[in-house]
FISEMAR-508071 format. One line per field, with one value per residue (C-alpha): residue number from 1; x, y, z. Coordinates in steps of 0.2 Angstrom, whole numbers, plus 5000, padded with zeros to 4 digits. Example, Ala and Ser with C-alpha at 12.3 -4.5 7.8 and 13.67 -1.06 7.14 Angstrom:
2
k	(1:2)
u	(5062:5068)
v	(4978:4995)
w	(5039:5036)
This chain:
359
k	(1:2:3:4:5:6:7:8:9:10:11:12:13:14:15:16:17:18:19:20:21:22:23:24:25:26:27:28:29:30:31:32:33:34:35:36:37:38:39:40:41:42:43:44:45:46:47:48:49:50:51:52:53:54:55:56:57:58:59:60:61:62:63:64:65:66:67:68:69:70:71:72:73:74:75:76:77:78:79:80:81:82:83:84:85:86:87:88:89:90:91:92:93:94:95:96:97:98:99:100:101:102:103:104:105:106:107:108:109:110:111:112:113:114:115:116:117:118:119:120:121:122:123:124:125:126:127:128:129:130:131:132:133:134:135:136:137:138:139:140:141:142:143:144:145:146:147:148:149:150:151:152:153:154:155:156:157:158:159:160:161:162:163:164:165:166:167:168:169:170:171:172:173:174:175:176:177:178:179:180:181:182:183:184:185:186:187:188:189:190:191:192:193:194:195:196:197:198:199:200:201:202:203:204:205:206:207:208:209:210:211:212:213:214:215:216:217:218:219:220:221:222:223:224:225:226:227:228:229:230:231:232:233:234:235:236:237:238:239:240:241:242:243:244:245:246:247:248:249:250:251:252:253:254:255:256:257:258:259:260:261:262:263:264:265:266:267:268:269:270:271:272:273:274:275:276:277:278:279:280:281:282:283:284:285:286:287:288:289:290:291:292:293:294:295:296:297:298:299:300:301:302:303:304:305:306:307:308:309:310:311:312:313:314:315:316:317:318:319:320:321:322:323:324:325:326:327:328:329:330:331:332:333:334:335:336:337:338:339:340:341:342:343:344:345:346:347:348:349:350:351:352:353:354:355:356:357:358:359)
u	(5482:5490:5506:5518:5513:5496:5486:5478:5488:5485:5479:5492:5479:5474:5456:5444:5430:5431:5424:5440:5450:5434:5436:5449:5445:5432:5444:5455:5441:5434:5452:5453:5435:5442:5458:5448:5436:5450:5462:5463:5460:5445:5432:5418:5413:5394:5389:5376:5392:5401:5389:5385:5406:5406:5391:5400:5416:5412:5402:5415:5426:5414:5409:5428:5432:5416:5425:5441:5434:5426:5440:5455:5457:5456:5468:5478:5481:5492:5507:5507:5513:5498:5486:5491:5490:5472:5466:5468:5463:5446:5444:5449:5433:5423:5425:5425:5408:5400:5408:5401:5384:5385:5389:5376:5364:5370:5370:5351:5345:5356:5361:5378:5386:5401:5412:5407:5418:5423:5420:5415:5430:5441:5428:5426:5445:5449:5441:5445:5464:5461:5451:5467:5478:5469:5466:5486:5489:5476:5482:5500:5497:5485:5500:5513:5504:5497:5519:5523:5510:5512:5531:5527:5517:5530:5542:5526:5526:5545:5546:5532:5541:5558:5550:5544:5561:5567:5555:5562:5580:5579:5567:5561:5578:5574:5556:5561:5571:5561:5549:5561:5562:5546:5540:5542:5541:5523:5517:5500:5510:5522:5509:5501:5517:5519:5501:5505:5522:5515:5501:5514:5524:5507:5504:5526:5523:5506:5514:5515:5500:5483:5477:5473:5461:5463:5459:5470:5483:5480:5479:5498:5505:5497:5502:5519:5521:5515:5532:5543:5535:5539:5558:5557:5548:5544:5555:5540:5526:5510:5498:5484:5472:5459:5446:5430:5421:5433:5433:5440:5437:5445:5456:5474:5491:5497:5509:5509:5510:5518:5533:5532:5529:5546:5554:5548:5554:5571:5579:5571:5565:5576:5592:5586:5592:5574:5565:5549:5532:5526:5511:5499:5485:5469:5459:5448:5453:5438:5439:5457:5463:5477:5488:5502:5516:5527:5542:5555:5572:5591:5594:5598:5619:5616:5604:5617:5632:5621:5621:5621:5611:5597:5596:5596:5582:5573:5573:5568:5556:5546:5552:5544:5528:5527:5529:5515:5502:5504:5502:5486:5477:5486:5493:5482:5491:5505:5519:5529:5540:5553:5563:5559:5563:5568:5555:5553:5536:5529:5511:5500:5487:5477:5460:5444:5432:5447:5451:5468:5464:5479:5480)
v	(5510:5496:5496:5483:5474:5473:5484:5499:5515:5531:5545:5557:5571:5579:5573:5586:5575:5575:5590:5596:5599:5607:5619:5622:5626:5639:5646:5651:5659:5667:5675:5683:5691:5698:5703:5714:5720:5728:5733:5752:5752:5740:5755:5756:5738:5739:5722:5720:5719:5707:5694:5693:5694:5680:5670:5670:5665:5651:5646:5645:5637:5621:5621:5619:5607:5596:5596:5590:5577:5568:5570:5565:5549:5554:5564:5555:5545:5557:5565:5574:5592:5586:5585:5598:5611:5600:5603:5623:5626:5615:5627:5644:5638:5633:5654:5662:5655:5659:5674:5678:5672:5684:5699:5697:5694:5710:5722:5717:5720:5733:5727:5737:5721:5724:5738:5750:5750:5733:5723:5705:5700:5707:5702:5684:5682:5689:5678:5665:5670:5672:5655:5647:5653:5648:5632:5631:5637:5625:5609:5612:5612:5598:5588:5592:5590:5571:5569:5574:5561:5548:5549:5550:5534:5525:5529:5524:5507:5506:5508:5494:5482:5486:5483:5466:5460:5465:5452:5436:5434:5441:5430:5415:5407:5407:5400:5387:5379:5385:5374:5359:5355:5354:5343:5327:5334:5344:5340:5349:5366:5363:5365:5378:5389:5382:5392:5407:5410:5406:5419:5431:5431:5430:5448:5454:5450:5460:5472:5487:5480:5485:5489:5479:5482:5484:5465:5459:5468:5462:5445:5446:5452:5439:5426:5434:5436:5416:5410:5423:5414:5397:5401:5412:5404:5410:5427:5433:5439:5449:5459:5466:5477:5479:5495:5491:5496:5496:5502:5481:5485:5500:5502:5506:5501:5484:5478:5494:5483:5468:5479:5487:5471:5463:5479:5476:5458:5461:5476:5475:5456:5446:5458:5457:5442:5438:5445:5453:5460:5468:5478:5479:5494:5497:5511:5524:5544:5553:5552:5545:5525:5522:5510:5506:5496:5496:5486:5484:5488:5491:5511:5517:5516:5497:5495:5503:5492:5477:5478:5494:5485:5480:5499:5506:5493:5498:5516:5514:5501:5517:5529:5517:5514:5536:5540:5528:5532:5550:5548:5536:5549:5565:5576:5571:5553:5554:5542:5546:5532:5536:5527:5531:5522:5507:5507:5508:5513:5516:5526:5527:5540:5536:5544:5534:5532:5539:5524:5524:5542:5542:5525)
w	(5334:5343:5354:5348:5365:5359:5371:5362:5362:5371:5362:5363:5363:5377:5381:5383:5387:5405:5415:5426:5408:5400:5413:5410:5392:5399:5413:5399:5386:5402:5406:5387:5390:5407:5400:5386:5399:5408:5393:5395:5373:5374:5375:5388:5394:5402:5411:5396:5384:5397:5399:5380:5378:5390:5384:5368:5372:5384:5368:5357:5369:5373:5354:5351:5367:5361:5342:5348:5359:5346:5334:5347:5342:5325:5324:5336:5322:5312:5318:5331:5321:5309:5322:5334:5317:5313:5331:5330:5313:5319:5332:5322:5308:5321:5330:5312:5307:5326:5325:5307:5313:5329:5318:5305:5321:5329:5317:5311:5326:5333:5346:5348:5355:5340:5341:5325:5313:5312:5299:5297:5290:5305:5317:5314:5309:5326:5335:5328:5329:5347:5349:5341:5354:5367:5362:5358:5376:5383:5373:5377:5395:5396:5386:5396:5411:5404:5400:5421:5427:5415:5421:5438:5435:5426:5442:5453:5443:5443:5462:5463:5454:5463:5477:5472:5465:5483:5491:5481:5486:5503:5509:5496:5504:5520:5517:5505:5520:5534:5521:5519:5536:5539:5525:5535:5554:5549:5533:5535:5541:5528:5516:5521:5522:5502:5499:5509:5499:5484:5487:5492:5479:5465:5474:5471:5454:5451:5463:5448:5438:5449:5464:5480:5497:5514:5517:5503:5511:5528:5521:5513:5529:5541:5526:5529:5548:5547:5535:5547:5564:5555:5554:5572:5583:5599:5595:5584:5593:5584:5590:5580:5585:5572:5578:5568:5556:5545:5526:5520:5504:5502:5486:5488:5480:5482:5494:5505:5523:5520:5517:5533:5543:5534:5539:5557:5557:5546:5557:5572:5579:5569:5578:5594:5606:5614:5601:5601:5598:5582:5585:5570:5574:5561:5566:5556:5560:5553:5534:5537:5538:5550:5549:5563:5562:5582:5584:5597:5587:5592:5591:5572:5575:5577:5562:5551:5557:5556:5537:5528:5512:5521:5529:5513:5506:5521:5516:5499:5506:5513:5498:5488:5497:5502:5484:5480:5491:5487:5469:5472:5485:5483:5497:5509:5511:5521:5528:5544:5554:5567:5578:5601:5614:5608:5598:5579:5572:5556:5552:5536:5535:5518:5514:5515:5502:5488:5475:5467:5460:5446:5441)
């Protein structure tokens, strides 16, 4: 099926191909043997009759997670009451006929493993009435589950490109005449800031679309700082500190600093009289990547008064970039900034050797 913007459409059922959700298929049929096990009603469980119970079920359940996995683009294709009811009555044939085979198996060899006086009619059609609930219960969570991260995505991707649009206006002005004057004094530097705003604004527009690296990141914000040094002069001072090795190719969301170090420049140097230094630290914290951005700044009261729009896109500046890092590496990435001393400073914490995790 294709989308009407011609990539190919997403299944909408939930893909048992992958090992975490087949677990969770055999977490579930493993649960239904326990519950049973421990049902005062159930009769007198032996380890003998809860391995084979157990060895059964977690049969039926990956025969079932195997059937659905090859079918899900298939039924994919029909309506989704279609093939949700398609998807169950799969698994509810597939636990009546292992069901009927493990009954005729049992009771020729006397095994005991099926309770007496059950026939195979009740036998097999409760199993598979049991496989069909769990299944049902184990499709309707994966799919709401695949609904909350395909909408945290989509607000991922949505803060992404706000933050892009924020870039063009605020700053392309500045640069275009920061630019103009230039042309005849310095042709050569002229030029080069031509390439480094053009590269910046190639990343703002691909901001939601994929991910970038720790030196394509590094890259924008020294292109940036260069444009900002341009129009500032002397007030503009940057200091990195780079502590190697460093993990440069590292995979993480794109435009995650240069945000940061426009923030540095917007609402600290470019308000203070004499200016000042912006402080850039890299450094690796066990299985961590740190990354510091330190600024002189006036104290918040005077940030505020200066222009409460540009606070606000501060703020949502880092919403935007906190939200994304934690939906790319999980909990573990973290974003703290805070205003001391006359100093504003800004941290990332993002785990090494994770890629975009979600995307």
């Amino acid at each position: 099926m294709q989308a009407a913007n011609g990539e190919r459409e997403e299944p909408w059922l939930p893909d048992l191909c992958r090992l975490p959700r087949l677990a969770v298929m055999l977490g579930m049929a493993e649960l239904v043997v326990l519950i049973l096990a421990l049902s005062p009603d159930g009769g007198l469980w032996d380890i003998e009759r809860f391995v084979t119970a157990s060895g059964f079920a977690l049969w039926l359940a990956l025969t079932a997670s195997v059937l659905l996995c090859v079918s899900r683009r298939r039924l994919s294709l029909l309506p989704p009451s279609l093939g949700s009811s398609l998807a169950l009555l799969g698994g509810a044939l597939i636990a009546a006929l292992g069901a009927s085979m493990m009954y005729v198996i049992d009771t020729s060899l006397g095994y005991g493993l099926v309770p007496k006086g059950v026939s195979v009619w009740r036998f097999a059609w409760g199993a598979a009435a049991v496989t069909m609930l769990v299944v049902g219960v184990v499709l309707r969570y994966l799919y709401v589950n695949d609904g909350w991260k395909a909408q945290v995505r989509a607000s991922a991707r949505a803060e992404a490109d706000a933050l892009a649009a924020r870039i063009k206006p605020h700053f392309l002005f500045n640069s275009m005449n920061t630019i103009a004057g230039l042309v005849r004094s310095d042709p050569v530097v002229a030029e080069r800031a031509v390439l480094d705003l053009s590269d910046l604004f190639r990343a703002a527009l691909g901001a939601g679309d994929s991910d970038s690296s720790l030196a394509e990141e590094v890259e924008l914000a020294e292109q940036y700082l260069a444009i900002e040094q341009l129009r500032l002069g002397e007030r503009l001072q940057i200091a990195w500190r780079r502590a190697e090795p460093l993990p440069w190719s590292q995979p993480m969301p794109r435009l995650v600093l240069q945000p940061l170090v426009e923030n540095a420049v917007l609402h600290g140097i470019s308000r203070l009289p004499g200016g000042g230094m912006i402080e850039i630290d890299l450094e690796n914290d066990r299985d961590d990547l740190l990354l510091r951005v330190r600024n002189p700044a006036p104290p918040p009261r005077e940030r505020d008064s200066g222009g409460p729009e540009g606070h606000v896109g501060a703020r949502h500046a880092q919403r935007s970039i906190g939200q994304r890092l934690r939906y790319a590496y999980g909990p573990r990435a973290k974003m703290t900034a805070g205003w001391e001393q006359d100093y504003y400073h800004c941290e990332l914490r993002i785990p090494v050797g994770l890629g975009a995790l979600n995307r």
